[in-house]
C-alpha positions as CSV (number, residue, x, y, z in Angstrom):
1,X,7.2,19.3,-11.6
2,X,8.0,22.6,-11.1
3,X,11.0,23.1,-8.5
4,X,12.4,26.3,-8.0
5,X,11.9,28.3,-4.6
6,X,9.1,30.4,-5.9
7,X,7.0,27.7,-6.5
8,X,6.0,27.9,-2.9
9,X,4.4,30.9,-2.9
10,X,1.6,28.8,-3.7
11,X,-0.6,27.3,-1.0
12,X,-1.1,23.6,-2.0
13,X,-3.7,21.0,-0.6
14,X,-4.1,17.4,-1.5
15,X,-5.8,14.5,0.5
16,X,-2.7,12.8,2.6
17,X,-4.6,9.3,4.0
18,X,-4.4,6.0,2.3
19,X,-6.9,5.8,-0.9
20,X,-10.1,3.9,0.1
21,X,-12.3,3.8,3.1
22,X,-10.9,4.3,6.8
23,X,-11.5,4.9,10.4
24,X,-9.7,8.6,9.9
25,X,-9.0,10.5,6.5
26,X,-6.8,14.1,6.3
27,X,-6.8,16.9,4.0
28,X,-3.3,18.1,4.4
29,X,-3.0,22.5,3.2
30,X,0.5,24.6,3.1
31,X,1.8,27.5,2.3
32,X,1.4,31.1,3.5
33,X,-2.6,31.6,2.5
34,X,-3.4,29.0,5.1
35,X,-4.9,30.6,7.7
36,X,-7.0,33.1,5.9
37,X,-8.1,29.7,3.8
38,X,-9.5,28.3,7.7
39,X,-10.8,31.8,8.3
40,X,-12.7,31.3,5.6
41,X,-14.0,27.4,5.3
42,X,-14.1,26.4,9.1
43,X,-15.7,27.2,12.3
44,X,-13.5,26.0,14.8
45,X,-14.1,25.9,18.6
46,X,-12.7,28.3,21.1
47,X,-8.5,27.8,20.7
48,X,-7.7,31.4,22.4
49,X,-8.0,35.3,21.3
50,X,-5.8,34.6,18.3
51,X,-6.6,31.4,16.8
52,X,-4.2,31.5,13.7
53,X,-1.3,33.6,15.8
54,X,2.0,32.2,15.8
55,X,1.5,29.2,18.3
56,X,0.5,25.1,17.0
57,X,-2.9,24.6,17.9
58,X,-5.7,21.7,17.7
59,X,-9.1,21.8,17.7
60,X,-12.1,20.6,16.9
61,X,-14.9,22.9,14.7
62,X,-17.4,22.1,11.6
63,X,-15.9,22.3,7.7
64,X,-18.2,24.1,5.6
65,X,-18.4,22.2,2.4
66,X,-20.9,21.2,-0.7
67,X,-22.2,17.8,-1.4
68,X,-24.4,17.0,-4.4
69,X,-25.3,21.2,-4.6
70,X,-26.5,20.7,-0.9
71,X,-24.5,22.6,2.0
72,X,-23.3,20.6,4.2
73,X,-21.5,21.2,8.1
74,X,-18.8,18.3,8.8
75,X,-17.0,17.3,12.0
76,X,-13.8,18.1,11.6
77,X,-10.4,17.9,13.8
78,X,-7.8,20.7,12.7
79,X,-4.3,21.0,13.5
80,X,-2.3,24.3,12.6
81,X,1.5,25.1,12.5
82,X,0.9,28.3,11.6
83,X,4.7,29.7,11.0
84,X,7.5,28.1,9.4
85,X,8.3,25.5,12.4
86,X,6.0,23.1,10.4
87,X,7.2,19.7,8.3
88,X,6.9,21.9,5.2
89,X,8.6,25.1,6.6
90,X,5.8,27.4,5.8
91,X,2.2,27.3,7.5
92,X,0.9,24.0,7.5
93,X,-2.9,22.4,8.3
94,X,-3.8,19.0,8.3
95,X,-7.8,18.5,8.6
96,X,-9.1,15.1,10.2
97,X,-12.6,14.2,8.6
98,X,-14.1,10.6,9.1
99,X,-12.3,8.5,6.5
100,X,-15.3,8.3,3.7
101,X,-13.6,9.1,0.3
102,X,-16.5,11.3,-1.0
103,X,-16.1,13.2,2.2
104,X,-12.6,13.8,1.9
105,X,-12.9,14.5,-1.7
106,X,-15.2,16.9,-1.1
107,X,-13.3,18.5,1.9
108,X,-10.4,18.8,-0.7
109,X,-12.7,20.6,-3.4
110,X,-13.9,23.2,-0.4
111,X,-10.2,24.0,0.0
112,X,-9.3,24.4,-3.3
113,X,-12.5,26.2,-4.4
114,X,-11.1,28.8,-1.9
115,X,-7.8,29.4,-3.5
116,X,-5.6,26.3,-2.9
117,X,-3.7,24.9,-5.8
118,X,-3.6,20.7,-6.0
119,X,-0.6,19.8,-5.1
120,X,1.8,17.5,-7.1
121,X,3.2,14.1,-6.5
122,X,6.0,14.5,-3.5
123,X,5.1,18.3,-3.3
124,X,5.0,18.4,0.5
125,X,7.9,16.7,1.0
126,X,9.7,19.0,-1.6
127,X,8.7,21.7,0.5
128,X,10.5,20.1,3.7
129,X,13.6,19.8,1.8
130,X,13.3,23.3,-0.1
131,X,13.0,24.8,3.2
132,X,15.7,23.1,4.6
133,X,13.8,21.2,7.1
134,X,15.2,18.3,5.7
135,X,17.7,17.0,3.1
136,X,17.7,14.9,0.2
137,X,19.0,11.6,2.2
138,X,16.2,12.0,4.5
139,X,13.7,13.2,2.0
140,X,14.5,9.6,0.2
141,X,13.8,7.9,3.8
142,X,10.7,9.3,3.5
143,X,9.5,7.5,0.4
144,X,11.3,4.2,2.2
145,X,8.4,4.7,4.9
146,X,6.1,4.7,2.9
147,X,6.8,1.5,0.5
148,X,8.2,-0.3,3.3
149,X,7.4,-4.1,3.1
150,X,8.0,-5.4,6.7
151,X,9.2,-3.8,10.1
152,X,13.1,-4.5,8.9
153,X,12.7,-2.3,6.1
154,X,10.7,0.6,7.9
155,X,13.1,0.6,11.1
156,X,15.8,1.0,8.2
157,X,14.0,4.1,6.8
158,X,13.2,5.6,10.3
159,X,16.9,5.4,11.0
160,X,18.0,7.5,8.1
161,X,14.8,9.8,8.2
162,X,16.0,10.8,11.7
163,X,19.1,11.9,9.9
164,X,21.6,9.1,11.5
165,X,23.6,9.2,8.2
166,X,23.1,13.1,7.5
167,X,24.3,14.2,11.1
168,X,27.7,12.7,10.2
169,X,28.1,13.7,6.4
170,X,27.1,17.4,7.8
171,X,29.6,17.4,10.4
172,X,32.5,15.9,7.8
173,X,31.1,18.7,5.4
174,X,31.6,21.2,8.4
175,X,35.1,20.4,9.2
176,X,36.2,20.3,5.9
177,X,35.0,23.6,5.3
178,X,36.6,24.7,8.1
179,X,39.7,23.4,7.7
180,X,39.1,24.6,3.6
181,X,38.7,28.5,5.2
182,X,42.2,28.6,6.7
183,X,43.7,27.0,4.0
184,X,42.8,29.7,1.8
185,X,43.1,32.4,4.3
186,X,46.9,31.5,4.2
187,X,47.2,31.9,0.6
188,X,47.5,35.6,1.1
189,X,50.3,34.6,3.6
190,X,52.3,32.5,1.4
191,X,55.4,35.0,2.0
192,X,55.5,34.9,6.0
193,X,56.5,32.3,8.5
194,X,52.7,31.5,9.4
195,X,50.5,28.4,9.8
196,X,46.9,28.7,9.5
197,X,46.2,24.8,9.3
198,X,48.1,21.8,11.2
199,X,48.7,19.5,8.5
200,X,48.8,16.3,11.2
201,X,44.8,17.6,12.4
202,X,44.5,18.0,8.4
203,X,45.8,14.5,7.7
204,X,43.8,12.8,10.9
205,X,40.4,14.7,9.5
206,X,40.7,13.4,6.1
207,X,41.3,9.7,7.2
208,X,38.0,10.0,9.2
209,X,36.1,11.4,6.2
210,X,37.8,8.9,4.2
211,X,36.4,6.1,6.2
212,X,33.0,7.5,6.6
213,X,32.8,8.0,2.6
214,X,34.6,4.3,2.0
215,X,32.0,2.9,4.3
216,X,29.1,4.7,2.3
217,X,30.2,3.7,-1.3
218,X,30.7,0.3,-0.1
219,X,27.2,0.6,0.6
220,X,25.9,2.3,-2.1
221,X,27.7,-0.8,-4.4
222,X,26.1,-3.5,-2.1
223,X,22.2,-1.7,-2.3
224,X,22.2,-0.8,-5.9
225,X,19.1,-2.7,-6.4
226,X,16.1,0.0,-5.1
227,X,13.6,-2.7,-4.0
228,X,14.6,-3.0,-0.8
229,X,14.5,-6.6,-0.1
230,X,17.2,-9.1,1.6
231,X,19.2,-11.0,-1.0
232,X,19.8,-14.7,0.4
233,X,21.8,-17.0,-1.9
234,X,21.7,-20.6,-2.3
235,X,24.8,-21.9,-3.3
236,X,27.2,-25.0,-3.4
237,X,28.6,-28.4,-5.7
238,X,26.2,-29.6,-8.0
239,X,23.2,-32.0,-7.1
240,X,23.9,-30.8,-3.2
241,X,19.9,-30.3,-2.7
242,X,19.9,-26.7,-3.6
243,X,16.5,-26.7,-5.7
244,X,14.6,-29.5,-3.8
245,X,15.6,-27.1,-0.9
246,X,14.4,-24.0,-2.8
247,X,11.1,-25.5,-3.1
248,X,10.8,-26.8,0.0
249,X,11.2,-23.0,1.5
250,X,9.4,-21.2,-1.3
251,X,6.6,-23.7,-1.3
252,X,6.7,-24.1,-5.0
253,X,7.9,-26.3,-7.6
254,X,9.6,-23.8,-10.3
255,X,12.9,-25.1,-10.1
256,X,13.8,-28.5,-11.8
257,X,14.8,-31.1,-9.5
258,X,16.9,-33.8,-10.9
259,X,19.8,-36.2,-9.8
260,X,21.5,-35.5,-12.4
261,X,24.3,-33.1,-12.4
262,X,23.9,-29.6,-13.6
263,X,20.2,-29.8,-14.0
264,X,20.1,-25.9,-12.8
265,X,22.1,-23.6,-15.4
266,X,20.4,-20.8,-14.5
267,X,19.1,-18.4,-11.4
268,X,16.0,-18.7,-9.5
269,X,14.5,-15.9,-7.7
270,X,11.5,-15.8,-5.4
271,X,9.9,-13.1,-3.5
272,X,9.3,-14.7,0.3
273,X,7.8,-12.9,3.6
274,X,9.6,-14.9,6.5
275,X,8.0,-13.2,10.2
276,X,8.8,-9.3,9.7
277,X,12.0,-9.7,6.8
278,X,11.3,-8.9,3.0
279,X,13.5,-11.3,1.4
280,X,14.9,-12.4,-2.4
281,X,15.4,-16.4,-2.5
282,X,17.5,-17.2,-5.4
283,X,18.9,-20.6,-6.4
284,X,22.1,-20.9,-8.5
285,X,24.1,-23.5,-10.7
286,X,26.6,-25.5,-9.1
287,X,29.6,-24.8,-8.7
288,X,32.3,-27.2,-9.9
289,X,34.7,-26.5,-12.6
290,X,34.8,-30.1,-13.4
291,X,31.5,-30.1,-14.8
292,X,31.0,-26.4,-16.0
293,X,34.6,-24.9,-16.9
294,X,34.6,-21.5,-15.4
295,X,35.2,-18.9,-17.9
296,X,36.6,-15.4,-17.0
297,X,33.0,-14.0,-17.3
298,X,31.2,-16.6,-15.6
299,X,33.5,-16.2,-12.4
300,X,32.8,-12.5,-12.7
301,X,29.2,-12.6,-12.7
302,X,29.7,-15.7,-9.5
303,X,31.1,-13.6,-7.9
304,X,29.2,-10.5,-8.1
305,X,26.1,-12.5,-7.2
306,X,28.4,-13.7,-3.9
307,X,28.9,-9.6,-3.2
308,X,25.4,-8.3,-3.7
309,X,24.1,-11.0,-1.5
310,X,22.9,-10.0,2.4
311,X,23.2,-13.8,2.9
312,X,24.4,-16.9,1.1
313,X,23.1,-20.4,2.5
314,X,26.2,-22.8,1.3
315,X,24.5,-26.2,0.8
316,X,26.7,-29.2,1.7
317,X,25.0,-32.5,0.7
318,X,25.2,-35.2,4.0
319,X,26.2,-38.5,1.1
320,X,29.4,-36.6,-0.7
321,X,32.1,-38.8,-0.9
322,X,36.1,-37.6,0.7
323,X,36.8,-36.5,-3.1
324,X,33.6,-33.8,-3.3
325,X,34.3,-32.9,0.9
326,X,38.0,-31.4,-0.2
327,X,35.9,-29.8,-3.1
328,X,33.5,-28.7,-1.2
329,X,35.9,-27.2,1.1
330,X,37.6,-25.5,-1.5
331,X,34.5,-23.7,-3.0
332,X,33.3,-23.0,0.1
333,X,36.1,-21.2,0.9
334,X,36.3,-18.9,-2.4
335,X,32.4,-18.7,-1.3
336,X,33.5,-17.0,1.5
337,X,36.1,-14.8,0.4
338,X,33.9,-13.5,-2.4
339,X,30.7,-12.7,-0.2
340,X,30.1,-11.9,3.4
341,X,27.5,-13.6,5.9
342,X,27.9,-17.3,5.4
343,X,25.4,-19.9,6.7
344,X,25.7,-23.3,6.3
345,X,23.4,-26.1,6.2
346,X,23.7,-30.0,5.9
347,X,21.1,-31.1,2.7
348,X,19.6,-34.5,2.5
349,X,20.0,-35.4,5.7
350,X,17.2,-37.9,4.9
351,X,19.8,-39.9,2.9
352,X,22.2,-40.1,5.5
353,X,22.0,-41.7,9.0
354,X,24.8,-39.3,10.8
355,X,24.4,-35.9,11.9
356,X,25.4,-32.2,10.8
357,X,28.6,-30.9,12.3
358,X,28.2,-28.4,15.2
359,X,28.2,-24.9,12.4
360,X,25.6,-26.5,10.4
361,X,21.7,-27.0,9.9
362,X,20.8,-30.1,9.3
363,X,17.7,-30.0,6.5
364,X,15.7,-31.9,3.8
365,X,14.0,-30.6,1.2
366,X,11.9,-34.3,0.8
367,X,10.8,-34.8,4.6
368,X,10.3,-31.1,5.4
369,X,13.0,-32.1,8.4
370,X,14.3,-28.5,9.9
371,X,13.0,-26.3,7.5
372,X,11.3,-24.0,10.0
373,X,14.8,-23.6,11.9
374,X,16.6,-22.6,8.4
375,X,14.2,-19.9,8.0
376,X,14.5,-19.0,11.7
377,X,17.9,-18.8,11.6
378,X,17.8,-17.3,8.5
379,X,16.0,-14.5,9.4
380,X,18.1,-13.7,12.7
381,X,21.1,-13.6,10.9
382,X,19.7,-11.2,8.3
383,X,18.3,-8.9,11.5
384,X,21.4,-9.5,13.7
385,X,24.1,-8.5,10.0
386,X,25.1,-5.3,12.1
387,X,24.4,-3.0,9.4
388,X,22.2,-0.3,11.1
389,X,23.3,2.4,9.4
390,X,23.0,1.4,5.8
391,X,21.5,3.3,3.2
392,X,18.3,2.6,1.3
393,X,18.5,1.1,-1.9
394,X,17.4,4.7,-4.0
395,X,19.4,7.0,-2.0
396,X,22.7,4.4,-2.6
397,X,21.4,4.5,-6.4
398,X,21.6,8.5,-6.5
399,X,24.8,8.5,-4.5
400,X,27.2,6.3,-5.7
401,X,28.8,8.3,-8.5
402,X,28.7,11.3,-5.7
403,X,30.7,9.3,-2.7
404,X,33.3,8.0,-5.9
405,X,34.1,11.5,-6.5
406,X,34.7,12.4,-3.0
407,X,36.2,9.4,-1.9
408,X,39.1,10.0,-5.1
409,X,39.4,13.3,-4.0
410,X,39.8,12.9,-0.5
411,X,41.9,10.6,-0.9
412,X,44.3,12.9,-3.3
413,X,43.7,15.4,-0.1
414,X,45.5,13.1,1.8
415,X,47.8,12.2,-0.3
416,X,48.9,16.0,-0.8
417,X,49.2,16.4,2.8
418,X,51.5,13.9,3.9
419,X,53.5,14.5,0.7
420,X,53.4,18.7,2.3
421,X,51.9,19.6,-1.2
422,X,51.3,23.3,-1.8
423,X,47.6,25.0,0.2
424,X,46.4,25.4,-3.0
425,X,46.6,22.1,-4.3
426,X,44.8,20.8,-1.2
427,X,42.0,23.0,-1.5
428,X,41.3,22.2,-5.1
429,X,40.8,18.8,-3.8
430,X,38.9,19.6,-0.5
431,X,36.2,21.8,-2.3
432,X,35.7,19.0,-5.1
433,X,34.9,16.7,-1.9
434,X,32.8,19.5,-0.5
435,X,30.8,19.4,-3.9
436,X,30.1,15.5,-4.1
437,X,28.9,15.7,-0.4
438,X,26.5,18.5,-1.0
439,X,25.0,16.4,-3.8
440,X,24.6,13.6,-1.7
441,X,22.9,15.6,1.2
442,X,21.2,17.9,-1.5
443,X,23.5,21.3,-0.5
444,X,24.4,21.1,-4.3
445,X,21.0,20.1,-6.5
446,X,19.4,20.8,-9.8
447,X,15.8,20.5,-10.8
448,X,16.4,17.0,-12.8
449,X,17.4,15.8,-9.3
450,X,14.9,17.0,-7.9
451,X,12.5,15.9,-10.3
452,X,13.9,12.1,-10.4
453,X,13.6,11.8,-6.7
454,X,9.8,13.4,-6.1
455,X,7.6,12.2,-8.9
456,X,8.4,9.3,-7.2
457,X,6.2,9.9,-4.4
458,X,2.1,9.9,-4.4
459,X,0.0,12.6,-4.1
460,X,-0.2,14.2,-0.4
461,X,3.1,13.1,0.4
């Protein structure tokens, strides 16, 4: 795709509905030729002395378009932003048409028959960002909405499409480049007794753009997978119930099920739908070193699964004996210390006649006994993880190496300051964090960027 600035000197169209039948489809047209292409394809009804002035407008008029070599008059709803105040920053038209596909295909070859180009994959949405109506973080939201699985998901991609997260890396940006401008202006004052910059309101800004960036990259390492689905580990001793429980929830039999120990050697995943949550079931091995002598690598990989997790569901079988409850504790514990939101359940409580303790769930993969609260419970704590700010799984994908950069140099920043290191040192280190947050916000781009993030999108987006 083609993505320098000159490229929209074209006026694009391309049909922006859903594919397939529907109540309502558009034909969505930008780019300075817009209004004369209306002139010249629609009769709309009375919208004022200068229908394509400077002000939005909608009306209603009749398309002027060919069907089967016939000539044909369609109902047609029309919405103009005719300056740059539009999504796209440049004149923008979106027309409504019932939503028959040969209709709207047809509407789409009237418009570019008149001198519209077809637009490419994303093209619209380049435009926004181009124009600097938005930026790459919330171009990326974008793309969330659309491939958003469940109402978790989109709320996440509404959030940083309203710019949430870009509001604050501008404003860190801002003062940094403030603070960067007086640095540099007292370079050329190195010989007289004057202070352009108070190293303590130095020192406090970095700490705060330190902690924004920290909390960032920790994201950006937690949501490295792009899919966007909740991660929610099983885990816990061997033969504690884990895969009967897996297929209990799952409502499938792919994992073995045996009695004896260390049946499962290897991970289980399974895509599930619980209310409005998009969610990654995965069953692991047991843990017990007794049994499976934990090598260097092994622990590793544990406990990177433990990390990348949104939830791990510790499985403590109701029939262990004292020996495996101090093991269990034990694991648990590392369990805990490796990952983050813990939930713990009580397994086979069909093979025992006592009841869970007060932090636990008390389930059975044989009778079916609580499974509905587990996955109630499940899903509230994945709503309630107080993470409203996180970033979606492509945007932490693009940023991470960015936010590692800026986070190092930030953090040499600081260290300069309290250390009173020269200006000049400090600014070296200030614009390299100025860099790495203009990639991550798209102030700094290149056209393989670009070109990574948009043919991403479909057609009309």
């Amino acid at each position: 795709m083609e993505t320098h600035l000159p490229h929209q000197r074209e006026t694009i169209a391309a049909i922006a509905s859903a594919a397939g039948p529907g109540a309502r489809g558009i034909v969505r047209v930008s780019g300075p030729d817009v209004p004369r292409l209306l002139e010249q394809i629609v009769d709309v009804e009375s919208v004022g002395d200068d229908p394509f002035g400077r002000r939005p407008w909608m009306t209603r008029g009749k398309l002027l378009c060919r069907i089967d070599g016939h000539q044909h008059q369609l109902p047609v709803a029309i919405s103009l932003w005719p300056t740059r105040r539009s999504y796209t920053g440049e004149p923008l038209a979106e027309l409504h048409l019932p939503g028959s596909p040969p209709l709207l295909q047809a509407a789409l070859n009237t418009v570019l028959e008149a001198g519209a180009n077809f637009a490419q994959p994303g093209e619209f949405t380049l435009r926004a960002f181009l124009s600097g109506r938005i930026d790459l973080v919330q171009a990326e939201a974008v793309l969330g909405v659309i491939d958003a699985d469940g109402t978790a998901e989109l709320s996440q991609a509404l959030e940083q499409l309203a710019g949430g997260i870009s509001h604050r890396l501008r404003a860190v940006r801002e003062e940094i480049l403030l603070h960067l401008a007086d640095l540099e202006a007292g370079l050329d004052f190195v010989d007289e007794d004057i202070e352009f910059v108070d190293r303590s309101a130095l020192i406090a800004r970095l700490s705060s753009a330190q902690e924004l960036i920290a909390q960032l990259l920790a994201q950006s390492v937690d949501r490295m997978q792009t899919t966007g689905r909740r991660r929610v580990i099983l885990a816990g001793l061997p033969n504690a119930g884990k895969s009967t429980l897996f297929n209990a929830l799952t409502g499938s039999q792919v994992a073995l099920v045996s009695g004896q120990v260390g049946t499962t050697r290897d991970y289980l995943t399974r895509p599930c739908e619980w209310e409005d949550v998009s969610l990654d079931l995965i069953d692991t091995a047991g843990w017990d070193r007794q049994v499976d002598p934990l090598s260097e690598e092994a622990s590793r990989m544990r406990a990177d699964q433990y990390r990348r997790a949104d939830l791990i569901v510790w499985c403590r079988a109701a029939d262990l004996s004292p020996q495996e409850q101090e093991i269990d504790r034990e694991r648990f514990d590392e369990c805990a210390r490796e990952g983050g939101l813990v939930l713990t359940v009580q397994t086979k409580c069909d093979c025992f006649a006592g009841g869970p303790r007060d932090d636990e769930i008390a389930v059975s993969g044989i009778t079916g006994a609580g499974l509905e609260r587990l996955r109630r419970e499940i899903v509230l704590a994945l709503k309630n993880d107080g993470r409203p700010g996180e970033l979606l799984g492509a945007t932490a994908a693009r940023c991470r190496h960015a936010l590692t950069q800026a986070s190092d140099a930030a953090g040499r920043a600081h260290e300069l300051a309290e250390l009173g290191g020269g200006d000049e040192l400090i600014a070296v280190e200030l614009r390299e964090v100025l860099d790495a947050l203009g990639e991550v916000v798209g102030a700094v781009y290149t056209d393989d960027i670009l070109d990574r993030i948009f043919t991403r999108f479909c057609i009309g987006k």
